[in-house]
C-alpha atoms as one frame of an Amber mdcrd trajectory, in Angstrom:
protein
  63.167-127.560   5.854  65.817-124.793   6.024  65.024-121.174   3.928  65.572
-122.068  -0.303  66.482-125.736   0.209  63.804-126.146  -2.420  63.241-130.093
  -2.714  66.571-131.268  -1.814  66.280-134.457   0.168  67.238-134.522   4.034
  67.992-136.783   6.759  66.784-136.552  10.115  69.825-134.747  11.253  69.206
-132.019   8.964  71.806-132.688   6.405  71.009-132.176   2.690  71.967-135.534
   1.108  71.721-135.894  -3.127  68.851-137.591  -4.608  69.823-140.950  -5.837
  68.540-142.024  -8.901  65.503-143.796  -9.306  65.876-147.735  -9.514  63.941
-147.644 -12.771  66.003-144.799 -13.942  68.794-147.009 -13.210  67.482-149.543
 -15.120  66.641-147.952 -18.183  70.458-146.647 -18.422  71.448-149.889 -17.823
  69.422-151.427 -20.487  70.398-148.468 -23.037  74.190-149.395 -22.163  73.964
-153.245 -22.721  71.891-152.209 -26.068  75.218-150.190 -27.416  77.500-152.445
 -26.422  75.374-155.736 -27.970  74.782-153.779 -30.973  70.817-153.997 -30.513
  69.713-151.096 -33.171  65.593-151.930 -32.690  66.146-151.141 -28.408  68.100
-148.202 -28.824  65.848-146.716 -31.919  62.843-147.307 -29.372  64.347-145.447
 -26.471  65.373-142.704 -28.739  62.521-141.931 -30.498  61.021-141.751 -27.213
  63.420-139.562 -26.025  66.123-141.185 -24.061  69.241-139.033 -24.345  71.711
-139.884 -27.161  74.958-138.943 -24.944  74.273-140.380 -22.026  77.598-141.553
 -20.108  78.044-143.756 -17.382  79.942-143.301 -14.531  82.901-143.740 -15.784
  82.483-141.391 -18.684  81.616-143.590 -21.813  79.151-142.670 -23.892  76.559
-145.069 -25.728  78.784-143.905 -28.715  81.623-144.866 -26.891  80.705-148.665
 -26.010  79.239-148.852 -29.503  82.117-147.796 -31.268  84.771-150.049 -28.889
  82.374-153.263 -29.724  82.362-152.562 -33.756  78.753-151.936 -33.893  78.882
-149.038 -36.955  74.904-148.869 -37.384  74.499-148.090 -34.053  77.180-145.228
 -34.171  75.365-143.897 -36.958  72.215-144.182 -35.204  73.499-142.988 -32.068
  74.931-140.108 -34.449  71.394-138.938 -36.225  70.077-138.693 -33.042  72.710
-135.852 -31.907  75.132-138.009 -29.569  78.872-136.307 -29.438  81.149-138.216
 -31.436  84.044-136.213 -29.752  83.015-136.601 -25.566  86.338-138.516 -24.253
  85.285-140.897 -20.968  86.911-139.757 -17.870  90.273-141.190 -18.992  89.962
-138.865 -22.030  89.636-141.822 -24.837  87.348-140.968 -27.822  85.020-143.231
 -29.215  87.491-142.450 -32.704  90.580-143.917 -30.885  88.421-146.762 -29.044
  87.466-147.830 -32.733  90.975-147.264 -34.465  92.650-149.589 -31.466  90.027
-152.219 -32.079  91.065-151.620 -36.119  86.892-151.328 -36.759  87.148-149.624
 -40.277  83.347-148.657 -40.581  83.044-147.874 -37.036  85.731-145.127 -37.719
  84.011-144.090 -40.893  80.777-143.627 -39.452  82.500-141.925 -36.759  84.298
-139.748 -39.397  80.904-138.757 -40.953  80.262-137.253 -37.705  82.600-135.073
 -37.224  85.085-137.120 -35.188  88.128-135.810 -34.431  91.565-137.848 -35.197
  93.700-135.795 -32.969  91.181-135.545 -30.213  92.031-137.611 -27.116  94.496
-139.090 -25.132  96.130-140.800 -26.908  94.938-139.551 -29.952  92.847-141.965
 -32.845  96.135-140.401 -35.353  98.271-141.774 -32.534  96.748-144.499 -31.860
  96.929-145.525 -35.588 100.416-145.013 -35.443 100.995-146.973 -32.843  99.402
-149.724 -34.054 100.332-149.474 -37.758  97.139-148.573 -39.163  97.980-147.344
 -42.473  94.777-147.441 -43.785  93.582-145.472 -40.817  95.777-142.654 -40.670
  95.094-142.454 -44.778  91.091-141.861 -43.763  92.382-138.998 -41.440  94.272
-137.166 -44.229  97.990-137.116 -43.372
């Protein structure tokens, strides 16, 4: 081991290589994912009380709050939200869980996204844009014109 490597993994040829993640790791994040996005409230209350992280993203940058919000599961926003997940964290193409929810047109979803703190002009394109685009009225009227 080379001087302050500390535990970093190497190969044979000496070259540092990053730890993967463990294949139950994996597996919990993949269960915690197909929870938000099926809208299963007693898995995901389970895993957080336990202490599974609230805003954990997948590679791509969505959040649990994310793929709850974009499949219309509200209780598992607000859930997701007691437990301290960031309504506002865009994915990696810099959509918000409040514009996922206004293009869907899931009313409660954006409330309870509201009620955290959401942003409307967060995001690319924005939820207020995103309204607009897609005639929302009753949307943009929740985000106070």
């Amino acid at each position: 081991m080379r001087p302050g490597a500390g535990d970093e993994p190497q190969q044979a040829d000496g070259v540092t290589r990053a730890a993967q993640p463990d294949a139950d790791v994996i597996e919990l994040a993949t269960r915690l994912f197909e929870a938000a996005r099926a809208g299963d409230e007693a898995t995901l209350r389970a895993y957080l009380g336990a202490g599974a992280p609230s805003s954990l993203a997948n590679q791509s940058g969505d959040s649990l709050i994310m793929l709850a919000a974009y499949h219309g599961h509200a209780g598992i926003v607000r859930l997701l939200g007691e437990h301290g997940a960031d309504v506002r964290a865009p994915n990696d193409r810099g959509q918000t869980p409040l514009a996922g929810a206004v293009f869907k047109g899931y009313v409660d979803v954006v409330d309870a996204l509201l009620e955290f703190g959401a942003d409307p002009d967060s995001g690319t394109p924005s939820a207020r844009q995103a309204a607009q685009m897609f005639g929302r009225e009753e949307l943009l009227q929740r985000f106070g014109l």
